[in-house]
N, C-alpha and C positions, 0 to 999 in steps of 0.2 A: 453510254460512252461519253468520257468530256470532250468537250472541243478541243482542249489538246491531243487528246485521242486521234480525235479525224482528222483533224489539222497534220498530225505527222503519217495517219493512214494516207493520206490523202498525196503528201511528199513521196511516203515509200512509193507508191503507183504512177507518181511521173519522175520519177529518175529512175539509171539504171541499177543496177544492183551493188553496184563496186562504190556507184554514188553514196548510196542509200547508206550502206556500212560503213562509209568513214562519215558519213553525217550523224551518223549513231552512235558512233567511238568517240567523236570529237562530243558529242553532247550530253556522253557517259564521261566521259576526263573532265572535264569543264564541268560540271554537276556535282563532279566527287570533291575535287578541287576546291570547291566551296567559293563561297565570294571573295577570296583573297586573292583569285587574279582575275589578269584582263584579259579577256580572249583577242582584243585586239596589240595586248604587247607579249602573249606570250604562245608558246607555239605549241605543239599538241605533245611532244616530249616532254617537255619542262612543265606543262601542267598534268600530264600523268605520270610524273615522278611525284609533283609535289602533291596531287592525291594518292599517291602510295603515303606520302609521308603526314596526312591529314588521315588517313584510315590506321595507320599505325597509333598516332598520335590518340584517336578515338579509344581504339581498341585499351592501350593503357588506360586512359580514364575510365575506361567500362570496368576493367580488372579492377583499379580501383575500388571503385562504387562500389561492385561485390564485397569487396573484403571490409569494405568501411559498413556494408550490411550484415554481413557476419558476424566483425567486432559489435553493430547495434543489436542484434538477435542474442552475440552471446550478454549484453548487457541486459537486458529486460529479461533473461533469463534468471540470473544472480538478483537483480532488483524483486523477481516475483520470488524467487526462495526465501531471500531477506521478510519479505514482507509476509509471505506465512509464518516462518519465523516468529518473527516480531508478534504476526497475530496469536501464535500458539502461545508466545510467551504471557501474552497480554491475558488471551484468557484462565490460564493456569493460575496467573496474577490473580485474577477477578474472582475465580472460585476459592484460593486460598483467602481471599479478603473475607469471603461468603462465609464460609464458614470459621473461619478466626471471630468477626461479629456475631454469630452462632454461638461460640461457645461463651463467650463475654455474657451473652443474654440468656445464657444454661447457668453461667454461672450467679445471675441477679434471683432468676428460679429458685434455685437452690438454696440460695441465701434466706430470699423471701418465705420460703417457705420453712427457715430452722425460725422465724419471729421478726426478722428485721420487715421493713415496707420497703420503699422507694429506696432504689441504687443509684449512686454517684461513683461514675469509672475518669479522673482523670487517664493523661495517658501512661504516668507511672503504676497507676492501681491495673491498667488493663495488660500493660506487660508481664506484671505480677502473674495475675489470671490465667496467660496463654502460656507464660516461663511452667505456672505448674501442671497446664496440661500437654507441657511439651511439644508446644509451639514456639518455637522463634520468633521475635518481631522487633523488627530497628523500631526505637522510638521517634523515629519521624513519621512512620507509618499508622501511629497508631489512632491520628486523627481520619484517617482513611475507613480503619476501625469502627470508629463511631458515625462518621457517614454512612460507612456497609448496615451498620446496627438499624438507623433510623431508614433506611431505604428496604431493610427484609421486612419491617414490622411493617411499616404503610399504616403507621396510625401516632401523630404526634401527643397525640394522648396517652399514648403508654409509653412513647418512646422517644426522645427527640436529642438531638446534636446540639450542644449549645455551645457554642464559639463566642470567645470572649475576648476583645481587644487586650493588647499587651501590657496597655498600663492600668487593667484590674487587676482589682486584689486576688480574685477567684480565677483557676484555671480551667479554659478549653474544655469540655468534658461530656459525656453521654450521660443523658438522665431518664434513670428504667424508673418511671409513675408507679407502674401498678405491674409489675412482673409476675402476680399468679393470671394476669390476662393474657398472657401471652400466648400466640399459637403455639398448638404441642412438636410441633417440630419446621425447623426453619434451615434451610440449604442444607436438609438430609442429616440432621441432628437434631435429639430429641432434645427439648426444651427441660421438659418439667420429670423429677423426681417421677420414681412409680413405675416408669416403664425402662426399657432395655435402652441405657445410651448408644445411640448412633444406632 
């Protein structure tokens, strides 16, 4: 028990009853009332009106609160949809890159294997490539293309991105070395002649 505890146990048990309860009423009005008044200028009417009117006043802000927690609940709900969203979209993105550079590197295989060697895919020649396996791709994607190429293969020895500043003569382009080295199948596409594409 606090000392204010005992401190008012202690009141209740030396006054009388009728005391005791307006000394509880006045220090229940005056408590609700909050620090805005003065118990020495105001009277126990006018400060348990004006705590009616500070628990009203509360009460609205609580309402409030709630609804301004509902509106944030229903926000972070929209924000978490958006962002699988966004994540689904991203990875559908990422596999369709996967295999688009897949088929670019089927199609250096192939190549290599009618007698040419080493493939050079600007990003004109790789539109070419994916237009005829009916694939779509904007040409600003297509350097995406040849990043995905050199990131399936993990070997810059058969395979690598060459980026090339704007005022060379030669364009941006992916250079397949040695395309019969390639692994026989790369993001679920078969690489090389021989066997069952895809």
């Amino acid at each position: 028990m606090t000392d204010d505890y005992a401190d008012a146990r202690h009141a209740d048990q030396s006054l009388d009853e009728d005391a005791a309860q307006e000394i509880a009423f006045r220090k229940l009005i005056y408590g609700l009332a909050g620090d805005e008044i003065d118990p020495t200028e105001c009277g126990p009417v006018e400060a348990a009106q004006r705590s009616v009117d500070r628990v009203e006043r509360l009460e609205e802000e609580n309402e409030q609160l709630r609804q301004r927690v509902v509106e944030l609940r229903d926000q972070v709900e929209k924000m978490n949809r958006a962002a699988e969203f966004y994540q689904d979209v991203a990875r559908k993105s990422a596999a369709k890159r996967d295999r688009q550079a897949a088929i670019v590197l089927k199609h250096a295989a192939n190549v290599t294997a009618s007698g040419a060697g080493r493939q050079e895919y600007d990003g004109s020649r790789i539109q070419d490539v994916l237009e005829a396996a009916n694939e779509t791709i904007h040409r600003t994607n297509t350097y995406a293309v040849m990043e995905k190429a050199e990131e399936l293969v993990d070997n810059r020895d058969l395979c690598r991105f060459q980026k090339e500043p704007r005022s060379s003569s030669k364009n941006t382009r992916l250079i397949v070395k040695s395309p019969t080295d390639l692994p026989e199948t790369l993001a679920g596409v078969r690489i090389h002649e021989g066997v069952l594409s895809e």
